[in-house]
N, C-alpha and C positions, 0 to 999 in steps of 0.2 A: 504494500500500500504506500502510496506517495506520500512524504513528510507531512507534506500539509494539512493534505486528509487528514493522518493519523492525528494532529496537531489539533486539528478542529474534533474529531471525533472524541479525543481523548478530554478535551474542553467540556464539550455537551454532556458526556457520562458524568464529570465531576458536576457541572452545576445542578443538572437532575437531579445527582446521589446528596447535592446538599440540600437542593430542595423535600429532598427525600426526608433529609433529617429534622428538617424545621418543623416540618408538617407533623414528623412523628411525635415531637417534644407535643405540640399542642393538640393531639389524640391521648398523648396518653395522660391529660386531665382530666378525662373521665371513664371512668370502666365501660360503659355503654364504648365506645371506640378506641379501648386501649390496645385491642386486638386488630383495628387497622392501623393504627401508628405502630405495632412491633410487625406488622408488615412492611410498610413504607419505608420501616428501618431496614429489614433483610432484602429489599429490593434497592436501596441508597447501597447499603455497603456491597454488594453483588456487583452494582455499576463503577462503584468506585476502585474494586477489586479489577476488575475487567479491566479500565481505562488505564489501571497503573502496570497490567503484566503486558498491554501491547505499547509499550511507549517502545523506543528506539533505540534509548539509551541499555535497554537488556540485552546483554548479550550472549548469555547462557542463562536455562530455563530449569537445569537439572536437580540445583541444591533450592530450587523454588517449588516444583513440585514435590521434591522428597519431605517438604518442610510441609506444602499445603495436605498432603496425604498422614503427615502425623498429626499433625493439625489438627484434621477433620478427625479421624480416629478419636483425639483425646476429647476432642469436643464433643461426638456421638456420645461415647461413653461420659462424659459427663453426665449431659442432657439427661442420659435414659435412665443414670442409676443412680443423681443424688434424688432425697425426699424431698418431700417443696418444708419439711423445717427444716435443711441445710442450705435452702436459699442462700439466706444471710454469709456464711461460709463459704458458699460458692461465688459470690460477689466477689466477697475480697480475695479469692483464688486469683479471679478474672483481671481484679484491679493490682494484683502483685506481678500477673504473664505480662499482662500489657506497658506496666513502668519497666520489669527489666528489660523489656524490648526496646523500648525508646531509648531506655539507658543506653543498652548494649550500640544502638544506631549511632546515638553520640558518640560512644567512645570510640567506634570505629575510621566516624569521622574526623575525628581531632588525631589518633595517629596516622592515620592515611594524609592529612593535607592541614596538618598541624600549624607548619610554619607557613603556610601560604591562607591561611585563615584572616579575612578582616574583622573589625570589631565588630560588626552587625551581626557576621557569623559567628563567630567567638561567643560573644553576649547568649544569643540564641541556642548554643551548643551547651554550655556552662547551665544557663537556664535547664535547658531539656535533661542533662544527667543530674541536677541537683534534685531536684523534683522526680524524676525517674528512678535514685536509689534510695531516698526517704519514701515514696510509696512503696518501693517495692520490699521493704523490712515491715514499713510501717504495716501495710498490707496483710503480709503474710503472720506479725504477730497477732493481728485481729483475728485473722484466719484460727492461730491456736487457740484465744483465747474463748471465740464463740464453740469452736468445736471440741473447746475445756479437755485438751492439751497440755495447758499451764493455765495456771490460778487467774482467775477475772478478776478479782481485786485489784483495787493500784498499787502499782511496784512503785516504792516514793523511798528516799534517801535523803539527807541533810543538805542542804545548800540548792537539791534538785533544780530548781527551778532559774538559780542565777549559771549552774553547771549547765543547762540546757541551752541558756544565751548563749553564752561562752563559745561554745561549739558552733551555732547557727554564726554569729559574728564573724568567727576565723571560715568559716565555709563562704558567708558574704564578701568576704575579704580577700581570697583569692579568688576570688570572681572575678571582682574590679580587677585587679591585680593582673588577671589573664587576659580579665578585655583590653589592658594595656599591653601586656606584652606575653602575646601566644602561644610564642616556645618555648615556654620553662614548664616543661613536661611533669617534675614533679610537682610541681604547685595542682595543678589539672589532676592527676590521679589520686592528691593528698583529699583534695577538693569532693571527689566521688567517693572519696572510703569514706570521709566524713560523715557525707551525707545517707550511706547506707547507715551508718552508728545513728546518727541524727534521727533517722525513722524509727529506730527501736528507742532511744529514749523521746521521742515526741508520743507515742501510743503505751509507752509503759508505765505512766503514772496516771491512765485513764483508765474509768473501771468497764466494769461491763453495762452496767446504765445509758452512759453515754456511747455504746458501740453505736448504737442507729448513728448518731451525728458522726463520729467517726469514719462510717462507711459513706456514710454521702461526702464527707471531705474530702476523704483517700479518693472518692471518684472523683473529683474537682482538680485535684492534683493529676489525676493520671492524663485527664483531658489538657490540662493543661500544657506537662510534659509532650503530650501526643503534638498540641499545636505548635509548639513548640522546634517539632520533629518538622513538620510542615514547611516551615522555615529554613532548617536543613536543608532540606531535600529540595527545597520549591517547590512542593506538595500542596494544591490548593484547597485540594477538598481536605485533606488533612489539616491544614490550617483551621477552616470551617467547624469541620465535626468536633477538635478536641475543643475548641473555642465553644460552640453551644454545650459540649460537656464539661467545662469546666464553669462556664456560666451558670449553668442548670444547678452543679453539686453545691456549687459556693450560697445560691440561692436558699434550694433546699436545706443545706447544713441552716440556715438562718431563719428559716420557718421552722424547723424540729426547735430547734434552741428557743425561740420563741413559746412553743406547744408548752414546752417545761422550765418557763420564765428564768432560763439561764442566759448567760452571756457567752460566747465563744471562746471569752477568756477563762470563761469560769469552765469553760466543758475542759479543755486542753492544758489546763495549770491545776484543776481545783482541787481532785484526787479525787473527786465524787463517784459515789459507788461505791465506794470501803467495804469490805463487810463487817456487820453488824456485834458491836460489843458485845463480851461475854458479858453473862449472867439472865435474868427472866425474860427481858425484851426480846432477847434471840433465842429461845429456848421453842424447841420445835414441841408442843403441845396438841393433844387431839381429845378432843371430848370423851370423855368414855361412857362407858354402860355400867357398869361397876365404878361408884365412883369413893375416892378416898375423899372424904370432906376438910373444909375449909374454911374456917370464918370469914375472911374475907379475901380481895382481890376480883379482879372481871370476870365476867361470866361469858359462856356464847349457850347455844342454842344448837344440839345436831340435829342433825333429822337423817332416819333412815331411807331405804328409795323408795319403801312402800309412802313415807309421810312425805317425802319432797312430790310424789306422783299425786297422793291426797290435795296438795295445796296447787298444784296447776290445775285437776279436774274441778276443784273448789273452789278455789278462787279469780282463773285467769282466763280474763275476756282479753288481751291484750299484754305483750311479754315482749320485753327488751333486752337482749341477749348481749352477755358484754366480753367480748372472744380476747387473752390475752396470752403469754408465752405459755403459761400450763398449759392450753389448747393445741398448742403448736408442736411441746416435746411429747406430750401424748397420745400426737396425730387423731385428734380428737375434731378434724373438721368435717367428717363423714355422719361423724355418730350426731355431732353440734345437727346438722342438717337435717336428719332423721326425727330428729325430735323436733324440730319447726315443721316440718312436716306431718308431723304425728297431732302436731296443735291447732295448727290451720288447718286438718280435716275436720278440729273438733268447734271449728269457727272462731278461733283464736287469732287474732291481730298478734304479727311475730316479726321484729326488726331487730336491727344488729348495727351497736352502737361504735362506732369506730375512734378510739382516739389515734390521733397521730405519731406518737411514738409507741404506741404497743408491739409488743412483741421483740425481734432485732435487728431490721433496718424497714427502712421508710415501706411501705405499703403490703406488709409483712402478713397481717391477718387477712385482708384482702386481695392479697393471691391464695393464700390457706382455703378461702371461703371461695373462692372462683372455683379453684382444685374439686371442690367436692359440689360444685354447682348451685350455689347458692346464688339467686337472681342477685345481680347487683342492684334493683330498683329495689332490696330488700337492705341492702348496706348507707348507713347514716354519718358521717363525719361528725366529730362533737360538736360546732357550732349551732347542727341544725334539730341533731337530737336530743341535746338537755333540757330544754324548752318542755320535754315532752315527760320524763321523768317522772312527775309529779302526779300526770295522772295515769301512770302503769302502775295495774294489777302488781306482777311479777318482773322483777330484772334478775336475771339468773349470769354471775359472773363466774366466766371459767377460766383460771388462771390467771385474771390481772388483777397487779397486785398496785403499786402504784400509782398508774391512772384513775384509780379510785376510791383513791384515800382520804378522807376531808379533812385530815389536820392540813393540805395543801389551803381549805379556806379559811381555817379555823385557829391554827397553832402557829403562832410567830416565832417560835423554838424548830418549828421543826425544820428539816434542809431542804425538804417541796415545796414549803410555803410558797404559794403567789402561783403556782404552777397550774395551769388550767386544768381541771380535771372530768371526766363524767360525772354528772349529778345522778349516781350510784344512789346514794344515802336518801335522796328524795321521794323514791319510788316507795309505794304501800306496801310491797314485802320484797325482799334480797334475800337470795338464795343462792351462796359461795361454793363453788365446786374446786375445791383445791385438796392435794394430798397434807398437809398439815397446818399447821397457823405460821410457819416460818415467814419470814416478813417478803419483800421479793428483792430486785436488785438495787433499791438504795439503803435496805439494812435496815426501815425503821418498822414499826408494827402499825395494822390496817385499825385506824377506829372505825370503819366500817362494820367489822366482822364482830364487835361488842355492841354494835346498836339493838335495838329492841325489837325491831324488825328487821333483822338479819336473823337467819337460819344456816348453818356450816353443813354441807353434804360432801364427806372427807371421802376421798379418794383418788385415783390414776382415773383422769376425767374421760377418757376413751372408753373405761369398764364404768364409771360411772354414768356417765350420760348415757349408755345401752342399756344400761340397767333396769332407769330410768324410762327408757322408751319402752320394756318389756313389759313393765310396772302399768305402763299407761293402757297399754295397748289390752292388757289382761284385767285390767279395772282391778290389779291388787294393791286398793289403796290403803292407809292407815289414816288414824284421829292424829291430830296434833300431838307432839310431846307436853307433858303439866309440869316437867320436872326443867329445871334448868342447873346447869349442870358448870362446876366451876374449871376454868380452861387455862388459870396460870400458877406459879407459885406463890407459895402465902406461908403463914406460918406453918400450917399444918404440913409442909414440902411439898412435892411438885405429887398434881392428881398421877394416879394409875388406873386402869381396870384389873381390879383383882378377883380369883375365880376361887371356888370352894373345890374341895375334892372332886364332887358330886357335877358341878357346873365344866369341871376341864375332866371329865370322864364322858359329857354330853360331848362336848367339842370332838371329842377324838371318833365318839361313835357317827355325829351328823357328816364330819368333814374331812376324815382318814383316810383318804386312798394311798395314801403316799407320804411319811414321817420319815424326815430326818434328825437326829440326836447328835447334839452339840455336848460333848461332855466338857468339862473342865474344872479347877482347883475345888469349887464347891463340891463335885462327886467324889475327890477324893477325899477331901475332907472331913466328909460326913461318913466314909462306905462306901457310897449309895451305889458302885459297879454291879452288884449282884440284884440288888431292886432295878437296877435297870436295866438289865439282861431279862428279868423276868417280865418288865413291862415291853419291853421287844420282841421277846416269847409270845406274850398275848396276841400283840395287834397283830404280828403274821397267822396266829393260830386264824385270827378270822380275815383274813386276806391281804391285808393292807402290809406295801411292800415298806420295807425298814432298810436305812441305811445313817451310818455313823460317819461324821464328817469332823475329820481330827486338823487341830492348825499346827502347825509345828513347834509354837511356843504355847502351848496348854498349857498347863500346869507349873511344874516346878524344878523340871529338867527336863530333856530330848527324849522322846517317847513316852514320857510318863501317862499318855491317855493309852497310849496301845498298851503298855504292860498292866495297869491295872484292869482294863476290859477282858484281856487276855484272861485274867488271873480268875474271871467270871464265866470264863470261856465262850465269849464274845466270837462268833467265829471271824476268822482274818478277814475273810470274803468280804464281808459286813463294811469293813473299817476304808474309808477313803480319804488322801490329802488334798488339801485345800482348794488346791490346780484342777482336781478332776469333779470332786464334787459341786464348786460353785456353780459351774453354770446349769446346777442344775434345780437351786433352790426357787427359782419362780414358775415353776412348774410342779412343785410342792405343798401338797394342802395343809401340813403341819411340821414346823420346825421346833423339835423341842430342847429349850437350851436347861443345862444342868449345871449352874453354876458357875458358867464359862463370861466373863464382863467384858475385857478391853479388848479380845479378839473379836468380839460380835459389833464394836462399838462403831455403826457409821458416822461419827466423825471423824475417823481415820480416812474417810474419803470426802466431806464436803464440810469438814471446817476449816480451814488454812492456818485458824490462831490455837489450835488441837494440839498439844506436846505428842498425841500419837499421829499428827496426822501424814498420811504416806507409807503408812503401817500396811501393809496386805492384810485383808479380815474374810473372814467366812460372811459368805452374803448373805446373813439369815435372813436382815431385814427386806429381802426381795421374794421370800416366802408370802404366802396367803395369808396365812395364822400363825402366831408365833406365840408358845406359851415358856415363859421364864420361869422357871425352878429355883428358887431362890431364899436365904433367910430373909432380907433384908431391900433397900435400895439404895446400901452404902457402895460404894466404887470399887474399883476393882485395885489391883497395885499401881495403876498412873494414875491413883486419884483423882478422875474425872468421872463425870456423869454421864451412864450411857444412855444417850438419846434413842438405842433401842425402844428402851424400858416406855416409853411415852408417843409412841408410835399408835397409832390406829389400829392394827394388826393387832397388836403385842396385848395379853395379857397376862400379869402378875400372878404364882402360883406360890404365895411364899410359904417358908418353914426348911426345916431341914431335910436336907436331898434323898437320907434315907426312908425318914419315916415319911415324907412327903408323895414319894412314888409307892412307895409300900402299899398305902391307902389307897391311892389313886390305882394299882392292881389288884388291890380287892374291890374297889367301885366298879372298875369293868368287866369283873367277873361274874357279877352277879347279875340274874338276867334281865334286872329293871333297868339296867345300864344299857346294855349293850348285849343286841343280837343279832 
């Protein structure tokens, strides 16, 4: 094809592919047409791809196809096999490929035509790798941190924050420096290391709160850097495209910031997001059925599914659904949809309240709620839904935890304050689907969830919410609860559900198909190996399969659970470590711990300020049911408190481990127990 042609041809494809993009930014402000703007976009970059592989200047195609053919590969298998809640992680994958690329173009360019670089080039070039290896660190530590790799909390040190200058300064510094004079090679490379180090401490003292604003920033950067490249190269559409994406991200970063009445300075310095101080505020609590009393301290309200399903057939002409990360790690958008479903056959008015930083980056429940079909003339932004609050039946929140918190209008203490939030608390009854009372990601506790019309229906909101629709669907409702039931620590110590002989002898007969036994220092302590062989004996005698899941530090030397079981003649078979049996505890209708504390303890996995935490533990707490054999609810030898013990699942069996199961195999011996 003749120069010119190709010159003109190559022109028309780029201003198309940029028209292509303009259009797309302004489709995708509304769901109703977000689906032809991510068209407009795969047809812009398509044109623009085309118009740059026929230009002239290519003069071998070989290392371009081997590159578009991995390319495509890694991007197939992206596509097909993250979940839409690794979105957020898949982003910052995306926005880490794409800065070291532009990185990688700069640096290619500056030693290829280093000293014949002018200042406009130079400038441009310095630009595009500065920005190119602080996204691409920055990036990729978002990447661990959403997909909790390493600790979301803020990584923060002394001085942090005039140390972070420091670095950005000398990184501005030979900038200039190179825009004057081009050839001092290492000033240029010192420049690019810097700036990869720069992106890991610019995202390391930001928590996980603030990821959404983070990922739309790093997007801004990448665009940036991309335009940047454009200039380079004499790339025009590239010029274009990263230019409206770094306009777009800079925007967006500053409507999130907004949503949560911070400042940008505040997102990126503030250290916001911490996790939550030791002691009762952060103490993970769940209502029980058995309750240890309390004179005082808050109260909540559970409700089982038979009474949360009583209070929709009973009370709800209209239901305001408030979707937030518990929805998202639960994959709870199918089952969410089911039961709108399930309500609007019953003439139920059913919408879905949208805040704008829910979930982990910008429009995060709203692809969730797309995914499982959920009409978007059914989805509300906060603006237009609060208004409405006041007069809904039912707002059933699943997993948000901070967008609906009212110390944001209420508490000039707290660190939300001023923060827009859904007006949750206004609606005539709240009904919380969440797996405990732990606070969410800014660490403080919901006054939501102690109002008087709030109800807690505690669970993994994917088994809950089905549960829930079964419930409906079968008309198995319940009365209200009369009891109210205390949900923090007081004097009396922190609640438990505790069982009688008689009540964990029912347990085992309704929900036994499958018991695993935790032994540890309490079994040897007391004996209790030969009571617990005998209770082992039993449930096999009536079917139910038995297996013993030893940690390697039980007890009080190397082996000491195998050698006393043994001594009981436990058979070997029976006995599995830690590696083989975990994954097999959530598939387990009863996990029965004897004694065993800071092995079983999950904060060795989800406290970070935990002196055991990083510990390997036995996963009991991923069992069904979990009943603790125990004298007490003092600690274990790290003296800390196991947040098993207070667990939903989890009920209290105490006394001593021998005469405790003793009983407990004569209650199931006998035929009023168990047949």
């Amino acid at each position: 094809m003749d120069h010119t042609y190709l010159t003109y041809f190559v022109d028309i494809s780029y201003l198309i592919a940029s028209i292509c993009f303009i259009f797309c930014l302004k489709f995708l402000n509304s769901p109703e047409t977000a689906r032809r703007g991510v068209l407009l976009a795969e047809i812009g970059m398509a044109l623009a791809i085309i118009g740059t592989l026929i230009q002239h200047e290519i003069v071998s195609y070989e290392w371009i196809i081997v590159g578009l053919i991995i390319g495509g590969i890694i991007g197939v298998v992206i596509a097909l096999w993250t979940p839409m809640t690794h979105m957020p992680q898949r982003t910052a994958l995306s926005h880490a490929f794409g800065a070291i690329a532009v990185s990688l173009v700069g640096i290619v360019e500056y030693s290829s035509h280093g000293s014949e670089l002018g200042t406009i080039k130079m400038a441009a070039i310095g630009f595009e790798c500065l920005l190119g290896s602080l996204t691409f660190t920055g990036s990729m530590q978002a990447f661990l941190k959403l997909q909790e790799w390493m600790r979301g909390s803020p990584i923060t040190f002394k001085g942090q924050n005039a140390f972070n200058m420091g670095v950005l300064t000398v990184m501005l510094g030979l900038l200039v420096y190179l825009i004057a004079v081009p050839t001092v090679a290492w000033a240029f490379y010192l420049m690019v290391f810097l700036g990869f180090v720069f992106g890991i401490l610019l995202v390391m003292p930001i928590g996980a709160a603030d990821m959404p604003v983070v990922i739309s920033l790093l997007n801004s950067y990448a665009g940036l850097a991309g335009s940047a490249t454009g200039f380079v190269l004499g790339n025009k559409v590239l010029i274009i495209a990263g230019a409206l994406d770094g306009a777009s991200g800079v925007i967006l970063s500053i409507i999130m910031c907004k949503a949560m009445n911070r400042s940008m300075a505040n997102v990126l310095f503030g250290a916001f997001g911490s996790a939550p101080a030791e002691g009762p505020a952060a103490t993970a609590v769940h209502a029980p059925a058995v309750v240890a009393a309390a004179p005082s301290g808050p109260t909540i309200k559970q409700l089982s599914t038979e009474q949360a399903a009583g209070l929709f057939k009973n009370k709800a002409k209209s239901v305001i659904v408030v979707p937030g990360y518990g929805m998202a790690a639960a994959q709870a958008q199918h089952a969410v949809r089911e039961l709108a479903d399930q309500l609007k056959g019953l003439g139920v008015s059913v919408k879905y309240a949208i805040h704008p930083v829910a979930g982990r980056m910008p429009g995060h429940m709203n692809v969730l709620l797309a995914e499982a079909n959920v009409p978007y003339t059914d989805l509300f932004d906060m603006e237009v839904i609060n208004e409405e609050f006041h007069e809904t039946d039912i707002a059933l929140v699943i997993g948000a935890n901070d967008v609906t918190n009212p110390a944001a209008r209420s508490n000039p203490q707290s660190p939300i304050y001023g923060m827009p939030i859904l007006d949750v608390d206004k609606a005539k009854t709240v009904i919380v689907c969440k797996r405990s009372m732990k606070p969410g990601f800014a660490g403080i506790d919901n006054d939501l969830y102690l109002m008087d019309q709030t109800y807690m229906y505690f669970g993994d909101a994917k088994s809950s919410i089905s549960k829930l629709v079964d419930a409906i669907k079968s008309g198995a409702v319940a009365e209200m609860p009369v009891t109210i039931q205390t949900s923090a620590e007081s004097a009396a110590g922190p609640v438990v559900k505790q069982l009688s002989t008689e009540e964990a002898a029912e347990l085992f007969k309704k929900k036994a198909k499958s018991v695993i036994i935790v032994p540890g220092y309490g079994m040897a302590a007391a004996q209790a190996q030969h009571a617990v062989r005998e209770l082992s004996d039993q449930l096999k005698s009536k079917g139910v399969r038995v297996k013993y899941a030893i940690h390697p530090v039980a007890g009080r030397m190397p082996g000491h659970m195998n050698v006393l079981l043994a001594e009981a003649n436990v058979p070997y078979t029976d006995l599995f470590d830690m590696e083989d049996i975990n994954d097999e505890f959530p598939e387990t209708d009863i996990a029965l711990v004897v004694g065993a504390n800071d092995v079983t303890n999950p904060a060795a996995r989800n406290n970070p300020k935990s002196p055991i935490y990083g510990m390997p533990i036995l996963n009991v707490d991923q069992a069904k049911t979990v009943i603790v054999c125990k004298r007490s609810m003092k600690p274990g030898f790290a003296g800390i408190d196991n947040e098993l013990y207070l667990m939903s699942q989890t009920y209290m069996y105490f006394g001593d481990a021998k005469s405790s199961i003793g009983k407990l195999v004569d209650a199931m011996k006998s035929a009023t127990v168990m047949n």
